[in-house]
N, C-alpha and C positions, 0 to 999 in steps of 0.2 A: 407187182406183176409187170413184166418188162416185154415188150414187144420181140426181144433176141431171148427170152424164156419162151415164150408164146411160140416162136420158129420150131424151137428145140423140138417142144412137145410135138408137135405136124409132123417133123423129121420122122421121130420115132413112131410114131402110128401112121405113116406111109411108110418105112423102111419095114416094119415089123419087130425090128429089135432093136438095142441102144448099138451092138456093134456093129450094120450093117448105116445105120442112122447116121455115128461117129466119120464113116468109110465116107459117106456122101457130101458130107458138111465141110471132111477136111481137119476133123477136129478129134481128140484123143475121147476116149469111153468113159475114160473118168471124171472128166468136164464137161462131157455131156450129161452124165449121170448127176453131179453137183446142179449144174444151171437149173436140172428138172425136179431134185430138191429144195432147191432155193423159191421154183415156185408154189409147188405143193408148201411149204412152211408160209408162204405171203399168203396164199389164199385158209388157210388151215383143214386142209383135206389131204385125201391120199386119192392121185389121177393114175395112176398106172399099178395093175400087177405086175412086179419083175421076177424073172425066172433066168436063167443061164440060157435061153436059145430064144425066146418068146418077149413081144412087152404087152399086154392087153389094157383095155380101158376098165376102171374102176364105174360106177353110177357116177360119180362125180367128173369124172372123165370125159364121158359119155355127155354129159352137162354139158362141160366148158367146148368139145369138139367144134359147135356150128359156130359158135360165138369166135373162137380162135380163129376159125377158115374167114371168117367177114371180117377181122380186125386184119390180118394177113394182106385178104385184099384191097382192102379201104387203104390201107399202107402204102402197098407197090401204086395202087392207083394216082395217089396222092404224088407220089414222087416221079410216075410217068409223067404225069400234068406240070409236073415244077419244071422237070427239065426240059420240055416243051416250051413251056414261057421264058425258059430260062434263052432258047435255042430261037427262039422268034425274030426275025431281022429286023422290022420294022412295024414301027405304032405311029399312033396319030393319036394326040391324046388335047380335049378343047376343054380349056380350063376358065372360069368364070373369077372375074375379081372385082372388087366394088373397088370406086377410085379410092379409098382412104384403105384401101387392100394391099393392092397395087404397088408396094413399095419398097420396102426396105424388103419384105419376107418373101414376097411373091415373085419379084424382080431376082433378088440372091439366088431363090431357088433354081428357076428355071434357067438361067443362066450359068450358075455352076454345072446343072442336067445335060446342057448341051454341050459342055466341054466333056461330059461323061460320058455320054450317049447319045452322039453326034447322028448316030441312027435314027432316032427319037423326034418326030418333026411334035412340037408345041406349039399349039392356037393360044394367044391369051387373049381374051375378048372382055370389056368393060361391061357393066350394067348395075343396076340394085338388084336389092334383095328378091324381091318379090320376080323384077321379071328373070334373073337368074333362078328363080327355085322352080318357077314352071319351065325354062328349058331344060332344065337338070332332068326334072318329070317327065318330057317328052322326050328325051336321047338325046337332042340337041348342042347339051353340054355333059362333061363325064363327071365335073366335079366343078364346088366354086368356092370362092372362097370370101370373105367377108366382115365387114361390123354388124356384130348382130345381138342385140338384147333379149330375143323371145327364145326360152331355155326348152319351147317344144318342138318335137322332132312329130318331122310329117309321114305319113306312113312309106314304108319302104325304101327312108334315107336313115344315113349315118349322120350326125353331128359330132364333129369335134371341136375343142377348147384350144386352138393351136397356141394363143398364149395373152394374157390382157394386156391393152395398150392400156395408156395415159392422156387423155383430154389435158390441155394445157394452157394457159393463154401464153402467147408466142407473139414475141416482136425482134427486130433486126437489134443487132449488136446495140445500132448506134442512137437507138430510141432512149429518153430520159428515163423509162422504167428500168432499162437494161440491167442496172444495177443496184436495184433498191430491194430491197430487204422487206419482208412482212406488208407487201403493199395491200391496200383494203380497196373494196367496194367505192371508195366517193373517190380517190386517188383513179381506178380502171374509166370512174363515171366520165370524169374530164377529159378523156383521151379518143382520139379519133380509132374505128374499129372496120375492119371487113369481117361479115359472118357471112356463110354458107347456106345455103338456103335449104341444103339437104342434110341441118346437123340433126334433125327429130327429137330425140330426146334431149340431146346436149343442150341444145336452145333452150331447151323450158327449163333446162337445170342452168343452165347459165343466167337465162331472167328472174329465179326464184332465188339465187344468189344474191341477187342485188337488192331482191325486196327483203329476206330476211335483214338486210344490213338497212335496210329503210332508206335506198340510194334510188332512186329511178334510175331502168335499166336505161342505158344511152341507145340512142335510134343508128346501125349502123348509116356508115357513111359511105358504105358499097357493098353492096350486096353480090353472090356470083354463086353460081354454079360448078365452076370450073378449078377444081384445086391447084391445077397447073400458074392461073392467073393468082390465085393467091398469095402463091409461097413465093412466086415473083416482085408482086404487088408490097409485099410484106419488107421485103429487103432495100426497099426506098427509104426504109427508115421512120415514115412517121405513124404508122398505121398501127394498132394490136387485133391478132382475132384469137380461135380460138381454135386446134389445130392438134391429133393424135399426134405422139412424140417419135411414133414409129416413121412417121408422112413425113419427116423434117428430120429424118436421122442424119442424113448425109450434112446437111445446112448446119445441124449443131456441132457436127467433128468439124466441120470445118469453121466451124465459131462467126456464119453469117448471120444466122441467128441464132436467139438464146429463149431460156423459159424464162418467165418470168415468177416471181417469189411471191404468190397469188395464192395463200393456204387454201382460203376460203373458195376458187374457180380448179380445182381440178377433181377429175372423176375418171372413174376406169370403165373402160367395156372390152369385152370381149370378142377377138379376133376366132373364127370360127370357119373350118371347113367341112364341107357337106358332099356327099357321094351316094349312089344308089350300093343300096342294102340287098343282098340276095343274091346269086349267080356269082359268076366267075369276074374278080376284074382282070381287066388286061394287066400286060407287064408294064407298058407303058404308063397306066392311072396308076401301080403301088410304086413306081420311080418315083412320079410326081409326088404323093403322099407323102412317101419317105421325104424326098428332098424337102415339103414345105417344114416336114416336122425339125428335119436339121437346121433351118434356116430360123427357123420359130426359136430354137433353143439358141444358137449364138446372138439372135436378137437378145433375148431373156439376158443372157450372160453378161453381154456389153452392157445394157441395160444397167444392170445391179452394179458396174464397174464406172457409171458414169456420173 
């Protein structure tokens, strides 16, 4: 059943007959006739008596009539609204990103957006999880984006999987690990380290690493908050921490820094964007959507290339 059968049918039980029906549409009587064959055979009924001058509704006819009138309009209505949104000048769209967010996919997108739709003014505004999910809840923000491990959705948002990073431990080129091969737990122990103070779960899987290996974890030797200060910090060269590979995309093409060959310290989590569920979004919030989702994917792809 095709929504251009669906027409047909209306045609001809408001014109009264197929060739008066044919006259309005623009269209020959014998493709009229066929299209309203084609649906009677998909549904397996007969919707019309035909006669030389007359088309009337069969019981089954009579059925499908209010059902065809509501799908007709839900239709055109649908497509008023598009072109509407389509036609809108300007949005304002306040998008949330955690700093380990913030980077290579959040940064692509909305940047390419603006060379797109230079109309389009974009807030990105920093925060965690928690306090982004209560502004999201209060209007505040339209969408966010984030590291996020708890796989439930809170009532009346969307989560999505934009694409999993990679936990890594990460040091400058020119560090003695830079280029060692199958390095372990008591070779990481010796080594000076910055962690983050905001890595949650990563932390306790990076300290439960080292106790599997029976190495005491080492006490960092700087601790910060600030990912900006790290991946700076990091490129002095004697430091290791412990760093999503997406946060450091740019540092690895350009070969300032490197991952280091740490089987046993990497772990993946999940990059994830969140929006309210229900109502209409603006044009503005499904650009941004789209663009994080495009920007997610060439990540992915270099990714696997790299």
């Amino acid at each position: 059943m095709e929504l251009r059968q669906l027409r047909h049918f209306l045609a001809v039980i408001d014109a009264g007959s197929f060739s008066r029906a044919a006259q309005t549409l623009g269209r020959s009587q014998q493709a009229l006739s066929k299209s309203l064959q084609a649906l009677e055979e998909s549904l397996g009924v007969r919707l019309l008596d035909r006669n030389p001058r007359t088309a009337t509704l069969t019981p089954f006819g009579q059925l499908l009539l209010p059902f065809a009138r509501n799908i007709d309009l839900e239709a055109s209505s649908f497509h008023e609204q598009l072109d509407a949104m389509r036609r809108s000048e300007r949005g304002r769209v306040r998008l949330g990103a955690s700093p380990a967010s913030a980077t290579q996919i959040v940064t692509e997108a909305v940047v390419r957006l603006a060379g797109e739709r230079p109309e389009l003014q974009i807030a990105v505004l920093s925060g965690v999880y928690q306090g982004m999910l209560r502004e999201l809840q209060s209007g505040a923000l339209d969408l966010f984006v984030c590291v996020d491990n708890d796989e439930r959705v809170e009532d009346g948002l969307s989560r999505e999987v934009l694409l999993h990073d990679e936990y890594r431990v990460v040091c400058a080129t020119t560090h003695p690990l830079a280029r060692a091969r199958n390095v372990t737990a008591a070779q990481l122990a010796q080594c000076d380290w910055i962690l983050g103070r905001n890595l949650g779960e990563i932390e306790i899987a990076w300290r439960q690493a080292f106790e599997q290996a029976d190495v005491p974890a080492p006490d960092p030797s700087i601790e910060t908050t600030s990912v900006e200060f790290g991946r700076h910090a990091l490129q002095a060269g004697a430091f290791l921490s412990v760093l999503p590979s997406q946060l450091i995309a740019t540092e690895l093409d350009q070969e300032v820094l490197c991952l280091v060959d740490a089987p046993d310290f990497c772990w993946q989590r999940p990059i994830t964007l969140h929006y309210r569920r229900g109502g209409t979004l603006s044009p503005g919030v499904l650009a941004v959507i789209a663009a994080l989702h495009r920007s997610a994917d060439r990540y992915r792809r270099l990714s696997d290339r790299r």
